[in-house]
N, C-alpha and C positions, 0 to 999 in steps of 0.2 A: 501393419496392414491398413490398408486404405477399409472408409467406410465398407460394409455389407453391398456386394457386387449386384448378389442376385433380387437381396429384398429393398436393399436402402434402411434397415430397421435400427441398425445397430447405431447411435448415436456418438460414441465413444470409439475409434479407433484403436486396434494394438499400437499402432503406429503412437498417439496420444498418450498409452499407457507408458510405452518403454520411455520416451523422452522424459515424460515425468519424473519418471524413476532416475532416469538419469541427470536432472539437473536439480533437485532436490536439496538445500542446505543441510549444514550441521546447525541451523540456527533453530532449529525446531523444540529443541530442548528435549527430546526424547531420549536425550543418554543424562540428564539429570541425574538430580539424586535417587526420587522413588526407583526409577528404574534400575541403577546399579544396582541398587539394594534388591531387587526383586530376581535379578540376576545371578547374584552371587548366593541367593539362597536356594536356585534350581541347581546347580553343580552340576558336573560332569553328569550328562545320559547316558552318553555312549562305554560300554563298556569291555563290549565283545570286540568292535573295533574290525571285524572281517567286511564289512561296508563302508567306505570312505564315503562320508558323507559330508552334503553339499546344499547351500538357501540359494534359491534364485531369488534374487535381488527386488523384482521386479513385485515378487506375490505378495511381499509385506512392506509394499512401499507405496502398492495404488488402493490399500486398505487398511480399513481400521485406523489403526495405530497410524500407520506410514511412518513404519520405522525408516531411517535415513541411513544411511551407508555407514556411520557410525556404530551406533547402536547393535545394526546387524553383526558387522566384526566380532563385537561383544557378547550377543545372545550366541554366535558360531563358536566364538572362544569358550565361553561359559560351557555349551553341551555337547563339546566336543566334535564338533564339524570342524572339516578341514581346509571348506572353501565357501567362500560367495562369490556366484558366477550369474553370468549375463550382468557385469557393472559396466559402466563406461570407462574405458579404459584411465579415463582422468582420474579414476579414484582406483587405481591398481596400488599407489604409493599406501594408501592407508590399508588395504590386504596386507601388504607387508608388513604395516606397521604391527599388525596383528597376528603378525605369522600365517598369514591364509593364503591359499591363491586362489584363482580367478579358473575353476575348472573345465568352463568354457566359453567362450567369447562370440556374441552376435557379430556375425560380419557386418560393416559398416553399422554398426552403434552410434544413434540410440535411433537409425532407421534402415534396418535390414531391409534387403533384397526378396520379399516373402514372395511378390508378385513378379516382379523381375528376374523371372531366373535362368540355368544355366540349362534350361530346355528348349531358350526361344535360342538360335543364334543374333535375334538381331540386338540379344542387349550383352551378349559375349564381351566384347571390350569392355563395358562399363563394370560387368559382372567382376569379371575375372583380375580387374586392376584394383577394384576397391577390394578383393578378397587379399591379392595382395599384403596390402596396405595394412590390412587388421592382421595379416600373417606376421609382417614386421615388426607390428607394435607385441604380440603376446608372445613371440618370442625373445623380442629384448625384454619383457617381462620376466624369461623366464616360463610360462603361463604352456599348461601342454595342447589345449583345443580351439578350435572356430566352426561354429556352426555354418553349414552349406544348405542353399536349399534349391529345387527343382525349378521352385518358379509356378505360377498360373498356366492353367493350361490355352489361354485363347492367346491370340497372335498379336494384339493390343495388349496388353497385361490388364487394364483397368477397364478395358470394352469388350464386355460379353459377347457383343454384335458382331466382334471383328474375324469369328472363327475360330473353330478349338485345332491346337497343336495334336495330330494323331499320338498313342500312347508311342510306339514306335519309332516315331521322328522324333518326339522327346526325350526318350531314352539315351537315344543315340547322339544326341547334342548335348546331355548331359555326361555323359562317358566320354565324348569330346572336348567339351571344357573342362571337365576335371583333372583329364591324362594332362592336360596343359597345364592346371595347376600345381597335379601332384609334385613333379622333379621341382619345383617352389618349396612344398611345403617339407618335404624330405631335406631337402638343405637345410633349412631352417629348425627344424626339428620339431615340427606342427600336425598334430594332427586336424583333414579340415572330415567332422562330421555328418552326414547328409540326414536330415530329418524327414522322417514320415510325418504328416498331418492328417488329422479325419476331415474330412467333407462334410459331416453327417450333422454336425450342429450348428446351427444355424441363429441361435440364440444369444451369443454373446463374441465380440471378436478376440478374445483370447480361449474363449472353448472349442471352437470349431471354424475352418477356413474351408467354405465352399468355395471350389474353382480352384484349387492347389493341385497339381497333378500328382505329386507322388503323397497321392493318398493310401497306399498300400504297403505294408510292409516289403511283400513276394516283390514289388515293382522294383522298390528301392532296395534293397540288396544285391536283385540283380545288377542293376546299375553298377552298386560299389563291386561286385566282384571283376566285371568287364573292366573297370579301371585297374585292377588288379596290384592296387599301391598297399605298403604297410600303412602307409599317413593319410589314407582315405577308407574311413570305415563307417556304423551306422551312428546316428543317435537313436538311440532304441528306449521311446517314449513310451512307456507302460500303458495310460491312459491313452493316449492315440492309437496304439496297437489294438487296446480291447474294443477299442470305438471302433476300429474298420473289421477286425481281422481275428479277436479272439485269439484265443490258443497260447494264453503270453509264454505258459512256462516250457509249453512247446518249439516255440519259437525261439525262445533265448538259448537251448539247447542246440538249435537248427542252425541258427549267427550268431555262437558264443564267439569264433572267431574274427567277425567283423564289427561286432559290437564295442567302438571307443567310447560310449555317454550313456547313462542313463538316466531318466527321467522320469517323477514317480507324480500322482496324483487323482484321486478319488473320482468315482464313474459311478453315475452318471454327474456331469456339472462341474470336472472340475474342484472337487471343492478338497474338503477334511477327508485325511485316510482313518475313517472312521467305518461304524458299522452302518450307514446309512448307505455305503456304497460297494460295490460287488465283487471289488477286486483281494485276493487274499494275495497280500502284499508278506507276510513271513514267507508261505512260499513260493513267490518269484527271488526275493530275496537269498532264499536256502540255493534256487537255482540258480542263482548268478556266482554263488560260492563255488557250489560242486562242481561249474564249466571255469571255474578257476580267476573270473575275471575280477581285476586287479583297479579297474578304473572309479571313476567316481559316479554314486548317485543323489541327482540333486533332487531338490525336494521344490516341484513345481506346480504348486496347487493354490488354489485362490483361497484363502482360511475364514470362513465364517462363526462366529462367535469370538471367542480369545484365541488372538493370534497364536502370543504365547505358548497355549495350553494348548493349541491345536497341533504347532512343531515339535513339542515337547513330546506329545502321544507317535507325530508321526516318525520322529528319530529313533523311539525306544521301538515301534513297531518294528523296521528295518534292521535293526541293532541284532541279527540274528547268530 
């Protein structure tokens, strides 16, 4: 994401953040010694194993530690995760090396399309080629997902000034690009994603994107059902759900059927799924069991104190 539209506050760009992550050495030394060690003495977390669980790449790599693509394999190997996703595809080979895969892939990595999207028609070519493109690489991966997104809702993407896209017109130019995509991504055998975003925080560029139009859950489902693909479904971001729209376990019940990604992380800020924050994560967890779905949830929270110690809590949370 380009700097804060409507304040200019945010200093730091998502945009900033992914690339970081994404070009990051193994020269950091953070798969050293201490660290194996510290590794191999956490063992397996996961045990119940009804959660396929998943590190976004990105949360432990623009903090703290900044653990490095390496490492991560490692601590996912070690507590029984079975993916790191949002990587740049450049480092898919070392997932393998690991046995992991990549459980869902940012379109055009490591600078998605947050602002540009498949609401405006005027950025439809660009959108829909580079979606593509990331479709061809995570399937010859192997790899089953690609995140989609709606897009900003004004008619300049990065100029407020320029006019907002009606919800309506939006809609319908994203169910329009999508149907385009989908018979792509069905050959291929890809699922592509659509993400909800909150609007509502306005304090950090990876907590919150004011001006994203499908900031609503009701919005963006409707969307994915009008396309009516099996390889087009939601990503159904727990934290962004409770930021707009409340009702998580309600909703997961509601688009157990549409629901391809899940995405877990502490409210208010983003942060540790601890008790500092309001979402009771066993039971949205119990209900993504009982509506039977089979996909993967990643763990996309920004971790304040020991990274570590924060994953380790948030895996056994989920572990239901």
């Amino acid at each position: 994401m380009t700097r804060h539209a409507r304040s200019g506050r945010n200093k730091v760009t998502r945009r900033d953040i992914l690339k970081h992550a994404a070009t990051v050495t193994a020269a950091t030394g953070l798969v050293g010694c201490a660290a194996s060690v510290r590794q191999s003495a956490v063992g397996t977390v996961i045990t119940r194993g009804r959660i396929n669980q998943s590190i976004a790449f990105w949360c432990f790599n623009s903090a703290g530690e900044k653990w490095d693509i390496e490492k991560t394999c490692q601590v996912a190997r070690s507590l029984g995760c079975k993916s790191v996703e949002l990587v740049d595809p450049k480092d898919f080979p070392t997932l393998k090396k690991y046995g992991l895969v990549s459980a869902i892939t940012l379109n055009g990595m490591p600078d998605p399309p947050f602002l540009k999207g498949l609401n405006n028609l005027k950025y439809h070519d660009e959108v829909i080629a580079a979606t593509k493109k990331t479709i061809d690489v995570v399937a010859d991966a192997g790899f089953p997902n690609v995140i989609a997104f709606t897009g900003y809702k004004w008619r300049n993407a990065e100029d407020p000034k320029s006019g907002e896209i009606p919800l309506d017109e939006g809609a319908r130019n994203c169910v329009e690009g999508l149907k385009k995509l989908a018979p792509y991504a069905e050959k291929k055998g890809v699922t592509l994603c659509v993400e909800q975003l909150n609007t509502r925080d306005d304090t950090h560029p990876m907590k919150g994107h004011p001006g994203y139009q499908g900031d609503h859950m009701d919005y963006v489902a409707d969307i994915v059902k009008k396309v009516g693909s099996p390889n087009v479904k939601l990503l159904f971001d727990i934290y962004h759900v409770q930021v707009m729209d409340g009702d998580v376990v309600r909703r997961i019940r509601q688009y157990a059927d549409l629901i391809g990604h899940v995405h877990v992380a502490g409210n208010p800020g983003r942060g540790n799924l601890d008790d500092n924050q309001e979402i009771n994560f066993p039971a949205c967890m119990k209900a993504l069991v009982a509506v039977g779905y089979k996909g993967y949830v990643g763990h996309e929270f920004i971790p304040t104190g020991d990274p570590m110690a924060a994953l380790i809590h948030a895996v056994k949370l989920c572990d239901v």
